[in-house]
PyMOL commands that place a pseudoatom at each C-alpha (Angstrom):
pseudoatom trace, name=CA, resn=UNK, resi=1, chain=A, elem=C, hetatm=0, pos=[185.984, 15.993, 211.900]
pseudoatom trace, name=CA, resn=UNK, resi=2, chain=A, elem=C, hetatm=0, pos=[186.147, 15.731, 208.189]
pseudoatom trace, name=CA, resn=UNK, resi=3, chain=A, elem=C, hetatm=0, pos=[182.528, 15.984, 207.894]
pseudoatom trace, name=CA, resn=UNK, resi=4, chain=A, elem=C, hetatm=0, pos=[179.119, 15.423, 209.357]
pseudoatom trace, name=CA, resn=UNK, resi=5, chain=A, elem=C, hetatm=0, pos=[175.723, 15.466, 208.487]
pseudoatom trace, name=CA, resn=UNK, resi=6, chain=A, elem=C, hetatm=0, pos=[172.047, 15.949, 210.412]
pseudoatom trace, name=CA, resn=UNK, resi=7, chain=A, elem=C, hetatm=0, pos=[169.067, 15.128, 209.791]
pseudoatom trace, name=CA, resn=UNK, resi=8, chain=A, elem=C, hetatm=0, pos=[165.665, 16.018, 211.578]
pseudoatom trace, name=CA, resn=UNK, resi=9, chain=A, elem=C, hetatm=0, pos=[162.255, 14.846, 210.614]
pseudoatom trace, name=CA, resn=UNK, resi=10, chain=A, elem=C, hetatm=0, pos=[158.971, 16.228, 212.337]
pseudoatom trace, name=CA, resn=UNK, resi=11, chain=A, elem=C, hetatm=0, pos=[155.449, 15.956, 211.150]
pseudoatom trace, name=CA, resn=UNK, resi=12, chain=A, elem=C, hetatm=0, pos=[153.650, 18.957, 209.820]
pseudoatom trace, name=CA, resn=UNK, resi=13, chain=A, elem=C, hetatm=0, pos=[150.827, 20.689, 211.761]
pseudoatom trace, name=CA, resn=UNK, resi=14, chain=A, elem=C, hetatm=0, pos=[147.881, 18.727, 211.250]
pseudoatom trace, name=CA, resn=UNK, resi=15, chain=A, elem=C, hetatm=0, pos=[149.631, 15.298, 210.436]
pseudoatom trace, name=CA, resn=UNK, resi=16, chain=A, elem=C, hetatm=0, pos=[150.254, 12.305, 212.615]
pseudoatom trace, name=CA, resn=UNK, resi=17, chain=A, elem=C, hetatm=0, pos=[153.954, 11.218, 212.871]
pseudoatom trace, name=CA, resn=UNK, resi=18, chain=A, elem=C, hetatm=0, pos=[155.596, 9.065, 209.909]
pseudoatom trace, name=CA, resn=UNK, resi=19, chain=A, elem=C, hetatm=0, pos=[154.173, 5.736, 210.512]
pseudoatom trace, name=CA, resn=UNK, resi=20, chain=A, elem=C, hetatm=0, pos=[150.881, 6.889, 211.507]
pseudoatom trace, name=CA, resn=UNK, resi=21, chain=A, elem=C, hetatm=0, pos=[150.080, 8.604, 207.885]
pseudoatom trace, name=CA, resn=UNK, resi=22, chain=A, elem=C, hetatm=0, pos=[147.744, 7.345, 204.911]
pseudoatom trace, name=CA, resn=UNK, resi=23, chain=A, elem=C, hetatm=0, pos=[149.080, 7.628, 201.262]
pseudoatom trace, name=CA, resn=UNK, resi=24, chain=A, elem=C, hetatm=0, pos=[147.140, 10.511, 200.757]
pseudoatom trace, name=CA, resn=UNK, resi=25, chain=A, elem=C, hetatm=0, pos=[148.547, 12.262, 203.418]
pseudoatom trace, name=CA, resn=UNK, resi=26, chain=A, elem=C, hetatm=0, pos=[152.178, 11.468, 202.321]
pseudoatom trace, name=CA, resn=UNK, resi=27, chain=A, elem=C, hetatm=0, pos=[150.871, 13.008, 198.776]
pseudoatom trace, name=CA, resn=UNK, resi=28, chain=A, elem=C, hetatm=0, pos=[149.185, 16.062, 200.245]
pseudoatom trace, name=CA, resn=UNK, resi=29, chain=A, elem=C, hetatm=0, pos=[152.533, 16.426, 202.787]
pseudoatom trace, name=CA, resn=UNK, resi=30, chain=A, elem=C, hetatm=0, pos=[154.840, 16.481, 200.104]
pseudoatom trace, name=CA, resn=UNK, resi=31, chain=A, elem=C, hetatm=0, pos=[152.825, 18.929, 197.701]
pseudoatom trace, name=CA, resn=UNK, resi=32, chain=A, elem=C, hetatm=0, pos=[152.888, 21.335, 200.590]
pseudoatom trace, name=CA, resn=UNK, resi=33, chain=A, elem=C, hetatm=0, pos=[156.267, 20.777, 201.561]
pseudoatom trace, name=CA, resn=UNK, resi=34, chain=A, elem=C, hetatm=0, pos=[157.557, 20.913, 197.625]
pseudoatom trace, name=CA, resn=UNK, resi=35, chain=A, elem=C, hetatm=0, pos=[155.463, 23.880, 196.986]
pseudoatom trace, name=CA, resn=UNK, resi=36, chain=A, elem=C, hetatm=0, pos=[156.882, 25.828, 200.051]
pseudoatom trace, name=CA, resn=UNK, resi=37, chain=A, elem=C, hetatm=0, pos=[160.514, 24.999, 199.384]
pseudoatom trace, name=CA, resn=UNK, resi=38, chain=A, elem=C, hetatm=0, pos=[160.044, 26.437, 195.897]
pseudoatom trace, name=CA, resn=UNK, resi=39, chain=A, elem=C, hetatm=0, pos=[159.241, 29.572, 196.790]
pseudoatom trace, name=CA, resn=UNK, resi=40, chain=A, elem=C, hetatm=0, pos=[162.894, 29.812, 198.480]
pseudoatom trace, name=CA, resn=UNK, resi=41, chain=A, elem=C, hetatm=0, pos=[165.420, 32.126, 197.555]
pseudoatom trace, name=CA, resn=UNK, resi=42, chain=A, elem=C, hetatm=0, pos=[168.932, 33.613, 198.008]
pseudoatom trace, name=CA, resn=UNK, resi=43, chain=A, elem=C, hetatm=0, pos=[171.083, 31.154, 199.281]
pseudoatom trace, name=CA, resn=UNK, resi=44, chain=A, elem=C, hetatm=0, pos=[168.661, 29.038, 200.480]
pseudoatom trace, name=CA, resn=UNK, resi=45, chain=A, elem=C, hetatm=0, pos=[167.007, 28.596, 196.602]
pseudoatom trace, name=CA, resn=UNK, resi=46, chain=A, elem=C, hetatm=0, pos=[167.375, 24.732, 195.708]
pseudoatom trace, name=CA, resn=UNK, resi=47, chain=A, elem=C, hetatm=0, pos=[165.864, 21.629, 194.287]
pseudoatom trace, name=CA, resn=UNK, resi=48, chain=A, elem=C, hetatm=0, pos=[163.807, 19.319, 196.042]
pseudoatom trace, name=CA, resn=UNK, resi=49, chain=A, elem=C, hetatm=0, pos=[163.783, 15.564, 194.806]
pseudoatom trace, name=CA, resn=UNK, resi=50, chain=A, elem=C, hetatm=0, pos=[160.579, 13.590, 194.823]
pseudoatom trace, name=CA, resn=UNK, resi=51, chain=A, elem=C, hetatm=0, pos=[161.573, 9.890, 195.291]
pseudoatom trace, name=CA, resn=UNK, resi=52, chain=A, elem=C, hetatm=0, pos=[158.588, 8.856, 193.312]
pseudoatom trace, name=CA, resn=UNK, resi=53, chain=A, elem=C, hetatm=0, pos=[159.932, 8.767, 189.983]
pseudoatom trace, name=CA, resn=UNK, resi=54, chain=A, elem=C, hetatm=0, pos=[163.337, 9.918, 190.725]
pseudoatom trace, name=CA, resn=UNK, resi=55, chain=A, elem=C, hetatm=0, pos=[165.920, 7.907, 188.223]
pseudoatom trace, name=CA, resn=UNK, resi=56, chain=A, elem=C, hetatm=0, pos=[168.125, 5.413, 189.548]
pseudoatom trace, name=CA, resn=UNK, resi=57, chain=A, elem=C, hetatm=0, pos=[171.162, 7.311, 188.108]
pseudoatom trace, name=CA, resn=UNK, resi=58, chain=A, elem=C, hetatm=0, pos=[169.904, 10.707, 190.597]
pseudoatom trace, name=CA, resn=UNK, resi=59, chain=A, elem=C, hetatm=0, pos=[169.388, 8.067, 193.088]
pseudoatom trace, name=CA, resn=UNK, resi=60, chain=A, elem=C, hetatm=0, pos=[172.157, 6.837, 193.195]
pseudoatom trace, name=CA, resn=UNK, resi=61, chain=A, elem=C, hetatm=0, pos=[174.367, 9.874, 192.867]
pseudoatom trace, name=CA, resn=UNK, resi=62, chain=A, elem=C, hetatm=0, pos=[172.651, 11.567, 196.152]
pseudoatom trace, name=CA, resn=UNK, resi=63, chain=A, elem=C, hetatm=0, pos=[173.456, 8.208, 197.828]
pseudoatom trace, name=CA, resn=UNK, resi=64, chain=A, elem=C, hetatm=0, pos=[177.144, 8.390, 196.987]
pseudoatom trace, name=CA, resn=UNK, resi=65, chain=A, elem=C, hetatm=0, pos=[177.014, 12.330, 197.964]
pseudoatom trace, name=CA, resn=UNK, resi=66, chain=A, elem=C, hetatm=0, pos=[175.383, 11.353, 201.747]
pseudoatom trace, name=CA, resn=UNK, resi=67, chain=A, elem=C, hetatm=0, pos=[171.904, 13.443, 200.680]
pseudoatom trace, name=CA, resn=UNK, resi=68, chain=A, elem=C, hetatm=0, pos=[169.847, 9.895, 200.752]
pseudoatom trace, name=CA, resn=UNK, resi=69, chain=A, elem=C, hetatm=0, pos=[169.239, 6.791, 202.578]
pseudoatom trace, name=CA, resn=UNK, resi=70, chain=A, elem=C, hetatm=0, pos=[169.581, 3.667, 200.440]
pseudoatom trace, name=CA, resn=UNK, resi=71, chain=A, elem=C, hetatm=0, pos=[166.733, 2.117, 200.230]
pseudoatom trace, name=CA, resn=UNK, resi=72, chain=A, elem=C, hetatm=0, pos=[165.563, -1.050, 202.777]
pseudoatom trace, name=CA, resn=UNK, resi=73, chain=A, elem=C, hetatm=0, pos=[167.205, 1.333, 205.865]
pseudoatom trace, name=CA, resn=UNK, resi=74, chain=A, elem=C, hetatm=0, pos=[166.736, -1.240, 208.748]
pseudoatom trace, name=CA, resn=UNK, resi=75, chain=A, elem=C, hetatm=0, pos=[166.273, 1.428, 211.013]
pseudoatom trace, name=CA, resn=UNK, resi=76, chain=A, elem=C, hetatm=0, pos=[163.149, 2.963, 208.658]
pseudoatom trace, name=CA, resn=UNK, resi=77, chain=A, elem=C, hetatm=0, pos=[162.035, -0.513, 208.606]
pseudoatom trace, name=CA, resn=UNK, resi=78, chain=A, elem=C, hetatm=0, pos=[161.835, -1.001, 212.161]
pseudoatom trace, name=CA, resn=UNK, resi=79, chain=A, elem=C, hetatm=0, pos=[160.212, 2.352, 212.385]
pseudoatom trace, name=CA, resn=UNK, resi=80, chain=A, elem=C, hetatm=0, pos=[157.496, 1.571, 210.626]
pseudoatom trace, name=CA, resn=UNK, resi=81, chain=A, elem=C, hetatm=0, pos=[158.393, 4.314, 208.269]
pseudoatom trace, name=CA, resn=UNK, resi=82, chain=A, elem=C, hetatm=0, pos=[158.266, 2.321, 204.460]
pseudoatom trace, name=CA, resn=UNK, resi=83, chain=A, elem=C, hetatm=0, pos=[154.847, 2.787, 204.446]
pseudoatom trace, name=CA, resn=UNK, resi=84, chain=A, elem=C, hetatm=0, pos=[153.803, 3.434, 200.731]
pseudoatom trace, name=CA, resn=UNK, resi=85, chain=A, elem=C, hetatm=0, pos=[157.328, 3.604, 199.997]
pseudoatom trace, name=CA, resn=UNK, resi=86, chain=A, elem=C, hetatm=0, pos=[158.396, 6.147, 198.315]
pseudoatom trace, name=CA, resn=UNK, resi=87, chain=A, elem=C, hetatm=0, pos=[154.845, 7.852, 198.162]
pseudoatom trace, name=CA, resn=UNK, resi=88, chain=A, elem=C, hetatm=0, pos=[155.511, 11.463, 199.682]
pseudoatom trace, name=CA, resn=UNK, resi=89, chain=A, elem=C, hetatm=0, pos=[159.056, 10.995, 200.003]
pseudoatom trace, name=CA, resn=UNK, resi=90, chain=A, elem=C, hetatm=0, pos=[161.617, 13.653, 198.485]
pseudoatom trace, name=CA, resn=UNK, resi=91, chain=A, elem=C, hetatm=0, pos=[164.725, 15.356, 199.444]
pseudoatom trace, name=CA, resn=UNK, resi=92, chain=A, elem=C, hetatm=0, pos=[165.486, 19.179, 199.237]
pseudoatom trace, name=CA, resn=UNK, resi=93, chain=A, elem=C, hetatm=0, pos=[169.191, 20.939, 199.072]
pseudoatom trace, name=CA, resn=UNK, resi=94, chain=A, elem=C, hetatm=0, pos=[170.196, 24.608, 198.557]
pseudoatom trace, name=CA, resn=UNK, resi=95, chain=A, elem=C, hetatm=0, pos=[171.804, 25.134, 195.450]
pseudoatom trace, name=CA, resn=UNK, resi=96, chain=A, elem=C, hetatm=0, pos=[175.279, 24.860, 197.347]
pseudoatom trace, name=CA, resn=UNK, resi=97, chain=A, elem=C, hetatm=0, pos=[174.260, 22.191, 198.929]
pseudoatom trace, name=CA, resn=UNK, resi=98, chain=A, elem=C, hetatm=0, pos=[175.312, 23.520, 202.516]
for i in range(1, 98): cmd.bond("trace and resi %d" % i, "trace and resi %d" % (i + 1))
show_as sticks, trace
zoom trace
């Protein structure tokens, strides 16, 4: 194995899974979630990467490093997960990015 990646998604306490949430609870989700992760440090200090706003250039380059799912995922779609796409939607890896 060369390499492999995992990725895990629960709801917060309080919130109804993905497809179930409003707009505002994506927005008040991720301004928890992005507030929390900031506070990090040591090895796990790192950046978190709202999707709202996020250049096509940073986009693109955590696409091409396997950090981000390009966007129309059929599986997402099928999820009902695109709700208010990308309202409340970021990414977050450690400064090493392990």
């Amino acid at each position: 194995i060369v390499s492999t990646r995992v990725r895990c998604g629960r709801s917060l306490d309080g919130y109804p899974f993905n497809p179930c949430l409003t707009e505002a609870q994506y927005k008040e989700m991720e301004e928890k979630v992005s507030s929390t992760l900031s506070g990090l440090g040591g090895e796990l200090k790192g950046t978190f990467y709202p999707l709202t706003g996020m250049s096509k250039e940073v986009q693109q380059k955590l696409i091409d490093d396997h950090f981000l799912f390009k966007e129309g995922d059929r599986f997402l779609q099928t999820a009902n997960a695109c709700r208010f796409w990308p309202t409340g939607r970021g990414i977050f890896h450690n400064d090493d990015k392990t």
